[in-house]
Backbone bond lengths (Angstrom), bond angles and torsions (degrees), N, CA, C in turn:
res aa  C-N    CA-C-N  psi(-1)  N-CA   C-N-CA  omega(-1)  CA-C   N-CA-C  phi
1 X - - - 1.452 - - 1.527 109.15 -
2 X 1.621 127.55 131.88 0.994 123.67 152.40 1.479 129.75 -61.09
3 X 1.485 98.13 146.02 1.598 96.90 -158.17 1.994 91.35 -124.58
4 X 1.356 114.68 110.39 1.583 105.48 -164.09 1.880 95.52 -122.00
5 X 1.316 111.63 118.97 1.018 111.98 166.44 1.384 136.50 -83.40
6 X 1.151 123.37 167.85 1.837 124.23 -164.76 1.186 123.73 -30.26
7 X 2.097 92.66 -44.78 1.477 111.40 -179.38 1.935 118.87 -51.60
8 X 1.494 75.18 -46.98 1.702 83.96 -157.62 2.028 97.92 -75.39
9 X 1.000 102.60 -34.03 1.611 106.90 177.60 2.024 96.00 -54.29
10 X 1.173 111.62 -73.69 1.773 124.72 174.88 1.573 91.58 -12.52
11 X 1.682 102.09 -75.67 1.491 119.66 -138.36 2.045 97.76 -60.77
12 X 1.538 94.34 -46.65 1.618 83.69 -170.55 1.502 119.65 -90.25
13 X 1.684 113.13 5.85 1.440 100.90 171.55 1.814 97.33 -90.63
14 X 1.470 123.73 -18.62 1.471 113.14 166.73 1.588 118.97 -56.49
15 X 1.276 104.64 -53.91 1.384 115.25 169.39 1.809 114.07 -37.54
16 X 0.850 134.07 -88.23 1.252 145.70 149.61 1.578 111.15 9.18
17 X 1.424 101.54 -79.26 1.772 114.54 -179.92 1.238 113.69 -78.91
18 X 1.493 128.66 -22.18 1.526 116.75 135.79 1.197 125.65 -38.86
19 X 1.015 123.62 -59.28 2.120 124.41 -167.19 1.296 73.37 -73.03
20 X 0.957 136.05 -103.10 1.646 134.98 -176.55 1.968 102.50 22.67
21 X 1.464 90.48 -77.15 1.649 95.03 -162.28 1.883 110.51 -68.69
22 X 1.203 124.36 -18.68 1.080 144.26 -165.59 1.851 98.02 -82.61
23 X 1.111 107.38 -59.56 1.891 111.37 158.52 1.669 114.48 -42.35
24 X 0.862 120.60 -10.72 1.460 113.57 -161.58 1.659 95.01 -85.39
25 X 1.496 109.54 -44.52 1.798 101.23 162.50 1.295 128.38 -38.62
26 X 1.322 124.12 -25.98 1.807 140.65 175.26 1.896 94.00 -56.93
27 X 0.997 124.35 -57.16 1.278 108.39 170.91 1.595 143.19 -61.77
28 X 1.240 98.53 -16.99 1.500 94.94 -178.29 1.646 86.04 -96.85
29 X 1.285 136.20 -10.96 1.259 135.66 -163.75 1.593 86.08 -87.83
30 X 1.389 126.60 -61.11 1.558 101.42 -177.20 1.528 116.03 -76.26
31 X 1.331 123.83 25.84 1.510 118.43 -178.97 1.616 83.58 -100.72
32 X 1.488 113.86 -41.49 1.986 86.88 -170.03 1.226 108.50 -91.59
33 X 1.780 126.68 19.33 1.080 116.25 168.00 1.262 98.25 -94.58
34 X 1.482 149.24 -30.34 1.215 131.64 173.33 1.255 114.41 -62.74
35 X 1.494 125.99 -24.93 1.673 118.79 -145.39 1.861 80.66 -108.64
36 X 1.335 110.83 -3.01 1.791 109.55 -178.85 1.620 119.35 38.78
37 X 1.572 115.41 49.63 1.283 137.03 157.24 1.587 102.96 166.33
38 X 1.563 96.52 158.30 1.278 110.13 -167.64 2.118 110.81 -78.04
39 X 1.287 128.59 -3.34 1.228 139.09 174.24 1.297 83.29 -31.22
40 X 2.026 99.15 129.68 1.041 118.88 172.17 1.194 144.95 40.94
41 X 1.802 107.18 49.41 1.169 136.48 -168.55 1.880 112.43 -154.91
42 X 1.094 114.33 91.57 1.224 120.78 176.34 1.790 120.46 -74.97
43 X 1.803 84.44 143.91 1.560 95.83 -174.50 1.043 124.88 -87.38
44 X 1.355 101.39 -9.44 1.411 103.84 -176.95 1.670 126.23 -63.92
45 X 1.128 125.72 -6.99 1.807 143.52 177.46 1.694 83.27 -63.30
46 X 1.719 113.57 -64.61 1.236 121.88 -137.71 1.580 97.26 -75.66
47 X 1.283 119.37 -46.91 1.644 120.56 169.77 1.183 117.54 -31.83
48 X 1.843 107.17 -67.60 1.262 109.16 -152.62 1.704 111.13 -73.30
49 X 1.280 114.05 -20.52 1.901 143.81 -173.82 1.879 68.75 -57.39
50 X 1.336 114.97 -82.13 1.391 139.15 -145.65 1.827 102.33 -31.79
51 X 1.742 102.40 -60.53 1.154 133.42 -170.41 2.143 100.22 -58.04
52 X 1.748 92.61 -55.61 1.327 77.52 174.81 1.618 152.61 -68.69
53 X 1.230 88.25 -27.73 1.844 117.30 171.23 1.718 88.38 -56.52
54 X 1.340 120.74 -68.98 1.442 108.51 -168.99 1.381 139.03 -65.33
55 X 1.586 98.38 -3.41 1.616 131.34 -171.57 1.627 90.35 -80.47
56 X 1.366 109.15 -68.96 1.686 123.30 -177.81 2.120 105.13 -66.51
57 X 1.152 107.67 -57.78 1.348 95.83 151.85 1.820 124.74 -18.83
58 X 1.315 112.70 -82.19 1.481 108.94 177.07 2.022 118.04 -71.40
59 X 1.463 111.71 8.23 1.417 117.17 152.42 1.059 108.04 -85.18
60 X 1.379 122.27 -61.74 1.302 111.82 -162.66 1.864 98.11 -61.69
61 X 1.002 158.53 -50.83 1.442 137.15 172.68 0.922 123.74 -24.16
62 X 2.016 121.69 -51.80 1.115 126.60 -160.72 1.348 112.10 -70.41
63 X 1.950 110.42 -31.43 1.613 103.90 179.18 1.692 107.47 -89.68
64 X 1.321 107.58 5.54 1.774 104.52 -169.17 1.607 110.80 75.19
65 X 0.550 152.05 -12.18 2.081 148.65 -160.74 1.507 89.31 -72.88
66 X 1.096 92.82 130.73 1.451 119.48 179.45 1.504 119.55 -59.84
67 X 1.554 88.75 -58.84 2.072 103.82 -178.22 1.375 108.77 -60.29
68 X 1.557 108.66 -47.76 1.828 120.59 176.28 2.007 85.56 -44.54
69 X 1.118 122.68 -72.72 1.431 103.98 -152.21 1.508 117.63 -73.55
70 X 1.507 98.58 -33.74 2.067 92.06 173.04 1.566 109.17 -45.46
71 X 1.559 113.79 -61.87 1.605 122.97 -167.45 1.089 102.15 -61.80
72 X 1.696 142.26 -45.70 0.953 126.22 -175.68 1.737 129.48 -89.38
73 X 1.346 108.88 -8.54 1.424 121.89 131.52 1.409 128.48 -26.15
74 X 1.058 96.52 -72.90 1.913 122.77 163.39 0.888 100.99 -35.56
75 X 1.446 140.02 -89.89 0.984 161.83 -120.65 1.406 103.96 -85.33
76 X 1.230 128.42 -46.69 1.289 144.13 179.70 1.369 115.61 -73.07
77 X 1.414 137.86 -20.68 1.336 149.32 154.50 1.282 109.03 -87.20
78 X 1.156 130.88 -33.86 1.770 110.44 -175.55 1.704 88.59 -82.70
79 X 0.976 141.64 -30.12 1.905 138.64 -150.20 1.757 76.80 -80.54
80 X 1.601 104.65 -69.28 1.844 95.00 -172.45 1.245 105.62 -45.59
81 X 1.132 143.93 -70.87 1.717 146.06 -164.32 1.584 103.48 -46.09
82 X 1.429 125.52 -34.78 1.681 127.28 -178.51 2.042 87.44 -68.86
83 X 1.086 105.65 -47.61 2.109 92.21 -166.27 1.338 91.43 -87.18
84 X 0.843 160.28 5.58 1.623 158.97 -163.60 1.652 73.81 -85.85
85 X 1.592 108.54 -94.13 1.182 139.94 160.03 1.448 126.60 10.21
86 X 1.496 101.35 -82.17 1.803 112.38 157.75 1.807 111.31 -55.29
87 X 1.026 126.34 -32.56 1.352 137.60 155.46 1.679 118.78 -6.08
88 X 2.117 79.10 -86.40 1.358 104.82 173.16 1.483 138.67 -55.35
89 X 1.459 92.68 -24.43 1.660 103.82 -177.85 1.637 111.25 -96.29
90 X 1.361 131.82 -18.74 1.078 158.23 163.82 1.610 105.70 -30.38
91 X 1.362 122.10 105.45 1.843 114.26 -158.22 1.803 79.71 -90.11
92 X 0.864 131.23 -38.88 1.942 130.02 -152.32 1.547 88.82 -118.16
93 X 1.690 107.39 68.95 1.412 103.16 152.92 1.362 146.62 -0.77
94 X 1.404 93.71 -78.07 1.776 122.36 -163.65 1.702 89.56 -76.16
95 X 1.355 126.70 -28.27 1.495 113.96 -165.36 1.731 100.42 -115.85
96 X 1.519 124.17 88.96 0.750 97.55 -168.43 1.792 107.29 -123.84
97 X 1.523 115.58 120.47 1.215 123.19 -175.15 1.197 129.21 -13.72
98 X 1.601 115.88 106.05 1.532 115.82 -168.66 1.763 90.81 -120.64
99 X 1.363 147.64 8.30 0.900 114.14 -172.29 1.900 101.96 -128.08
């Protein structure tokens, strides 16, 4: 019988509803692919997501935890790939919706 303690129960239902919350950018990503530009859609979700994954990213190193770095691995490439993304579709480059 597996025997799973609090920790490991905690660690992988976070895991889980992390990638979970990290997908939720997939939608606004196919809303400006239908509407074929980013008008009236701010980047700022996708930045700051970006900034944070890599914030917790370089924690999770400092304590070593494994799950901290897979998810936030994750997390830190799909958030860049959402502004990569909004980026590309972005008609006024240089001005690009932060508020």
């Amino acid at each position: 019988m597996i025997s799973l303690s609090a920790k490991d129960v905690v660690s992988t239902t976070a895991v889980i509803s992390y990638v979970a919350f990290i997908c939720t950018g997939l939608e606004v990503c196919f809303k400006i692919k239908r509407k074929g530009n980013t008008a009236g859609i701010s980047v700022f979700p996708f930045v700051s997501c970006t900034v944070c994954a890599v914030l917790w990213l370089k924690y999770a190193l400092l304590l070593w935890d494994l799950a901290m770095l897979y998810v936030n691995t994750i997390a830190a490439i799909f958030q860049f790939s959402y502004t990569l993304y909004f980026y590309t579709y972005t008609v006024e480059k240089a001005s690009a919706y932060f508020y």
